[in-house]
N, CA, C and O of each residue as an XYZ file, in Angstrom:
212
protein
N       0.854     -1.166      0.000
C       0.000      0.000      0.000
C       0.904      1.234      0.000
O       1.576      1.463      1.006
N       0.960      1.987     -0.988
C       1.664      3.597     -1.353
C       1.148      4.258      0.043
O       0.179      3.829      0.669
N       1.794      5.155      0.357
C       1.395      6.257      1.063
C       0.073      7.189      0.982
O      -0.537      7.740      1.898
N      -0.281      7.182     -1.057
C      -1.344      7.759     -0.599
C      -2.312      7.176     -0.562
O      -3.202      7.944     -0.197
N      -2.776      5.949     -0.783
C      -3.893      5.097     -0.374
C      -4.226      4.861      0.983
O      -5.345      4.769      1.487
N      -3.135      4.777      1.495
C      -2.912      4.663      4.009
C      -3.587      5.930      4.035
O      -4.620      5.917      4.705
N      -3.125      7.615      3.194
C      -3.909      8.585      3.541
C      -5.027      8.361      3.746
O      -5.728      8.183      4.742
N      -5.189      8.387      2.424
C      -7.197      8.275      1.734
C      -7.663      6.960      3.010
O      -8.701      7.391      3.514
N      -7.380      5.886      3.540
C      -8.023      5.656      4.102
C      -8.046      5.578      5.001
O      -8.948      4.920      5.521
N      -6.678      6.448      6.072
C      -6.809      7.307      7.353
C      -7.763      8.489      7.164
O      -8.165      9.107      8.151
N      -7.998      8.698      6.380
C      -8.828     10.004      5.788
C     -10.105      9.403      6.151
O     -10.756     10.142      6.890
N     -10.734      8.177      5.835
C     -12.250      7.799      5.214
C     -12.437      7.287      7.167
O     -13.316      7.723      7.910
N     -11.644      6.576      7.450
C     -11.918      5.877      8.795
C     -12.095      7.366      9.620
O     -12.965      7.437     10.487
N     -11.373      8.363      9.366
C     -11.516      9.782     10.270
C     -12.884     10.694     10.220
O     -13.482     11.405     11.028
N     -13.041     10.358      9.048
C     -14.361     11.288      8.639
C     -15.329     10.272      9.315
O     -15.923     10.510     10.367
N     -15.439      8.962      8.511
C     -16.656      8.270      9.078
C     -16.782      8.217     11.061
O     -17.842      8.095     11.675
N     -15.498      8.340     11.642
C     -15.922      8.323     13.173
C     -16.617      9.295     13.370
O     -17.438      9.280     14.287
N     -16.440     10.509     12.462
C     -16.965     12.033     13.540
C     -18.424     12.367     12.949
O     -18.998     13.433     13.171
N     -18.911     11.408     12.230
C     -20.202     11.737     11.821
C     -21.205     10.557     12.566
O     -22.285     10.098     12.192
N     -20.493     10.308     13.611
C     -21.274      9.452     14.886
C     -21.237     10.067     16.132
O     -20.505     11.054     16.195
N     -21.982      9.663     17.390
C     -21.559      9.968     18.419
C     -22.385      9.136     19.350
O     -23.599      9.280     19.490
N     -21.460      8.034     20.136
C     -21.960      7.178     20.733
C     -22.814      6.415     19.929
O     -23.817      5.987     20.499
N     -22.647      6.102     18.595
C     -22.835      4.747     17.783
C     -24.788      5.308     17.284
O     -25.767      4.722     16.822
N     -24.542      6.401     17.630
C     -25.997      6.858     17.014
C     -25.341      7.728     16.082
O     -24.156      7.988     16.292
N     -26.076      8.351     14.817
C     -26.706      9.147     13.437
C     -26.632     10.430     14.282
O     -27.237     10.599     15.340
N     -25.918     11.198     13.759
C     -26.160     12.872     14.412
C     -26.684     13.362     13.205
O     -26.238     13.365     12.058
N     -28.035     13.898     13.858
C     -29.125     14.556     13.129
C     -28.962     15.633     12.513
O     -28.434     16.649     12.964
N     -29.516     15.429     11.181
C     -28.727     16.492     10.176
C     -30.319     17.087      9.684
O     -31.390     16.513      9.883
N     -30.137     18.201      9.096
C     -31.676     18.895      8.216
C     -31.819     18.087      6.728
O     -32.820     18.183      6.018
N     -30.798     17.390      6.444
C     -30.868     16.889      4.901
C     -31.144     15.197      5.195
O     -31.154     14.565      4.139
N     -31.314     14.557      6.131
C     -31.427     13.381      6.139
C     -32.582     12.349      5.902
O     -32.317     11.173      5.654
N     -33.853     12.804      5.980
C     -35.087     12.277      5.505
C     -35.450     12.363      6.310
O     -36.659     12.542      6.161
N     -35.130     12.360      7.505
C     -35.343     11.545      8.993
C     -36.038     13.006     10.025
O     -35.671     14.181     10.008
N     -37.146     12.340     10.858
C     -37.326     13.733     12.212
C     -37.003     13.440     13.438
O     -37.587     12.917     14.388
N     -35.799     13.939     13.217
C     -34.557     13.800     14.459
C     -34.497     15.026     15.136
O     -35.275     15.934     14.847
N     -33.471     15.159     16.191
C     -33.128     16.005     16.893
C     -34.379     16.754     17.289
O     -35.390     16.205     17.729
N     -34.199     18.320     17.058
C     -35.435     18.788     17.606
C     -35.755     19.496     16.284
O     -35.676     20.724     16.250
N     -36.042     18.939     15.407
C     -37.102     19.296     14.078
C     -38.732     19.221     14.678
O     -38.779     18.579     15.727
N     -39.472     19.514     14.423
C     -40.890     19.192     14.325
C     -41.438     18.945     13.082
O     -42.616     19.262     12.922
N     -40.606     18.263     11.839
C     -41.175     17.971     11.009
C     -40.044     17.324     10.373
O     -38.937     17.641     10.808
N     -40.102     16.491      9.443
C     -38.793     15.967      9.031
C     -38.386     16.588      7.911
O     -38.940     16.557      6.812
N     -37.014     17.377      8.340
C     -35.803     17.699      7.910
C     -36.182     19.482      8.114
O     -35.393     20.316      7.670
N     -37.473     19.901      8.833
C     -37.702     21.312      8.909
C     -37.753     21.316     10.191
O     -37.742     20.310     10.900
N     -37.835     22.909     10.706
C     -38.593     23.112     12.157
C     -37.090     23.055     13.027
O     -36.013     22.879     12.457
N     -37.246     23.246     14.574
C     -36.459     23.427     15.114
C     -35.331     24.296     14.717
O     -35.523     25.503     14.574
N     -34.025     23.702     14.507
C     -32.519     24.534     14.271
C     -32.069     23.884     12.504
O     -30.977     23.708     11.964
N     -33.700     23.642     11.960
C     -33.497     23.587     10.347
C     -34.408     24.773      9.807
O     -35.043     25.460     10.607
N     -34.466     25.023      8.323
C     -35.243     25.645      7.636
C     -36.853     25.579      8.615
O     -37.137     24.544      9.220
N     -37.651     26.630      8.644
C     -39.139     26.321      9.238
C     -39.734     25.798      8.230
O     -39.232     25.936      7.114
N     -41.059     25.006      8.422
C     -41.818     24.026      7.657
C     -42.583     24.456      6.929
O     -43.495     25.104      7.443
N     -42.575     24.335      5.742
C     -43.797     25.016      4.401
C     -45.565     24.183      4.914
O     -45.785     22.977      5.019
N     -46.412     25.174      5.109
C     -47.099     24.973      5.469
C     -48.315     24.532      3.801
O     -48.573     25.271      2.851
N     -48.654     23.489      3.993
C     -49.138     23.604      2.537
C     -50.705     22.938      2.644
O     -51.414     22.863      1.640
């Protein structure tokens, strides 16, 4: 394995830990999902407010 392939996948193992925390999904506004404190999924709370339709 070259040096820059060990990067790229010290790179991929680094990124993928910090987009966890304690083995749960940290809730994002783009995820499909009504997580965190949305009141609607992917709006509301500390995302875009919800189109009322």
């Amino acid at each position: 394995m070259n040096k820059s392939s060990l990067f790229l996948l010290l790179l991929l193992i680094f990124v993928s830990s910090c987009s966890k925390q304690d083995g749960e999904a940290v809730a994002t506004c783009i995820d499909g999902v009504q997580n965190g404190n949305e009141t609607g999924i992917d709006c509301g709370g500390d995302c875009t407010p919800c189109t009322v339709t």
